[in-house]
C-alpha positions in Angstrom: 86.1 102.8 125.7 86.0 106.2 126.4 86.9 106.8 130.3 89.2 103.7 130.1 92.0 105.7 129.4 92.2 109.4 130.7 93.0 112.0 128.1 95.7 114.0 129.3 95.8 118.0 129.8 98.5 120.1 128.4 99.6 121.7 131.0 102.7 124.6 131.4 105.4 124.7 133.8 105.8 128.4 135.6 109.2 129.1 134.8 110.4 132.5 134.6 112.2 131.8 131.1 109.3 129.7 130.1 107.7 130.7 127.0 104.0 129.2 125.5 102.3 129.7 122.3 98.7 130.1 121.6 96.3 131.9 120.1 94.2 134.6 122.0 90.5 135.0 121.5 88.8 138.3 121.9 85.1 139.0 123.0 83.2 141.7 123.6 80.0 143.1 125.1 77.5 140.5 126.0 80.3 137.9 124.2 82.3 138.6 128.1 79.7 137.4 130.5 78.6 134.3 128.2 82.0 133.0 127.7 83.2 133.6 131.6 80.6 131.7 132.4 80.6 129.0 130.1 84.6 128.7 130.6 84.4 129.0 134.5 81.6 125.8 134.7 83.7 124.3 132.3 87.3 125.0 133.3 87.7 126.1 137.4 84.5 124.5 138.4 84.1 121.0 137.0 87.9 120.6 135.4 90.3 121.2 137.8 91.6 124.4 136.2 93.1 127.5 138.0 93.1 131.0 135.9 95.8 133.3 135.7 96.1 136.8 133.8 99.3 136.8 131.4 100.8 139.4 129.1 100.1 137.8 125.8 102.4 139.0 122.7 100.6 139.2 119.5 103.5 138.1 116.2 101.8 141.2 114.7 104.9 143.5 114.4 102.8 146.2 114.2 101.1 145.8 117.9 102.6 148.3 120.1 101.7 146.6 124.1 101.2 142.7 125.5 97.6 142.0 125.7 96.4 141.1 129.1 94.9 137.4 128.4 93.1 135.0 130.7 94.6 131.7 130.7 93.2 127.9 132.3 96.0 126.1 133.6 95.9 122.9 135.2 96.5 121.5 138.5 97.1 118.7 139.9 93.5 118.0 141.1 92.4 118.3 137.5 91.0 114.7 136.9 93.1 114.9 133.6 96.1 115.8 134.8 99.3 113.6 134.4 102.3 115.6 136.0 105.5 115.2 134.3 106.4 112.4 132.2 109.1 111.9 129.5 108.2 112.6 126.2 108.2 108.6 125.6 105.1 108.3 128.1 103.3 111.0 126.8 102.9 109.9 123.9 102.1 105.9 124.8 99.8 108.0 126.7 98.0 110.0 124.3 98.2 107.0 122.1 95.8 105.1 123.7 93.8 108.1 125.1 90.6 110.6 123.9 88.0 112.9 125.1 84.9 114.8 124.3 86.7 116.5 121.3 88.2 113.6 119.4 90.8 111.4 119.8 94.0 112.8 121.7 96.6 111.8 118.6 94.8 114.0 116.5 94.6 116.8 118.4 99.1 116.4 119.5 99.5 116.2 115.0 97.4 119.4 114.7 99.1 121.1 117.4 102.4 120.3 116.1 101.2 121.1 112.8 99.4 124.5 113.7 103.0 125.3 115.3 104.8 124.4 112.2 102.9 126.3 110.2 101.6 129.6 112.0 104.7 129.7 114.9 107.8 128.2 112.4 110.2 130.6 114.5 109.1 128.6 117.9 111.8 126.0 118.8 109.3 123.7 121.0 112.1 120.4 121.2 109.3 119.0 123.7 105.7 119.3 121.3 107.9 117.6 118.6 109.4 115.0 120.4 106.5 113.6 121.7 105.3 114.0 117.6 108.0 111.6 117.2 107.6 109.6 119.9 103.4 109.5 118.5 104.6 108.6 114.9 106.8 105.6 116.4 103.7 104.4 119.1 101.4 104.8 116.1 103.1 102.3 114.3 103.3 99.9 117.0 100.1 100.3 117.7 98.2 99.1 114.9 97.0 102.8 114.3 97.4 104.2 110.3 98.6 107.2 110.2 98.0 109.1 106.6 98.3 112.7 105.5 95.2 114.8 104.7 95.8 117.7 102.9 98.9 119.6 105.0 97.6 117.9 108.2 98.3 114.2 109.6 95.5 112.6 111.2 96.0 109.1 112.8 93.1 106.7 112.9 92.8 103.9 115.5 91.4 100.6 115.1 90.3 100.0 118.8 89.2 96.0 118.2 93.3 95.6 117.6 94.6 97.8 120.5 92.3 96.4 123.0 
């Protein structure tokens, strides 16, 4: 099944207002060359992914400056890529959807649930819609949904989806 159904990229708008959470990694020494390398094959060269320096702003309090950070973001010649779509879409999309990493339902419950519980102060309306949306698909879907520890995972049963 896998290839039927593209999985979808995240992908940010570039709006001045616009703000996105993540997580910034750092490397070092020998770590910089490896991991430029690795993420350029990976990202620019077989993905579809342009790169971009952004200021990145640590919720330590006690971190004086932005960290300049490296960030993939996708374009429209990524394979993956989707363009905008309502929140309902996404999610039939994602639904029915996975890639090398897993299954794409799993990874939109720990993203909304890594927000929840690491970013509680960010008000992302459009992450938790398409949660919503997700919850509502899975259960039209034949997909069981149960909690594991603090985290949701959904599992699909592909003989009754397709």
């Amino acid at each position: 099944l896998r290839g039927e159904y593209r999985a979808g990229t995240a992908w940010g708008v570039d709006a001045p207002s616009a703000c996105t959470w993540g997580v910034a990694y750092e490397v070092r020494g020998e770590q910089i060359a490896a991991s430029l390398q690795y993420l350029n094959m990976r990202e620019a060269v077989l993905g579809g992914y342009d790169t971009k320096l952004v200021k990145f702003h640590p919720q330590d309090k006690d971190a004086e400056e932005p960290i300049l950070a490296l960030v993939y973001i996708a374009t429209p010649q990524n394979p993956s890529y989707l363009g905008p779509a309502s929140e309902e879409d996404i999610a039939a999309q994602i639904i029915v959807s996975s890639g090398c990493a897993g299954h794409n339902i799993e990874y939109l419950l720990r993203l909304a649930d890594f927000m929840r519980y690491f970013c509680p102060q960010a008000e992302d309306k459009h992450l938790f819609s398409i949660e919503e949306e997700g919850y509502q698909n899975c259960s039209h879907a034949t997909v069981v949904c149960s909690p594991h520890s603090t985290l949701h995972l959904c599992l699909l049963d592909f003989k009754s989806v397709f």
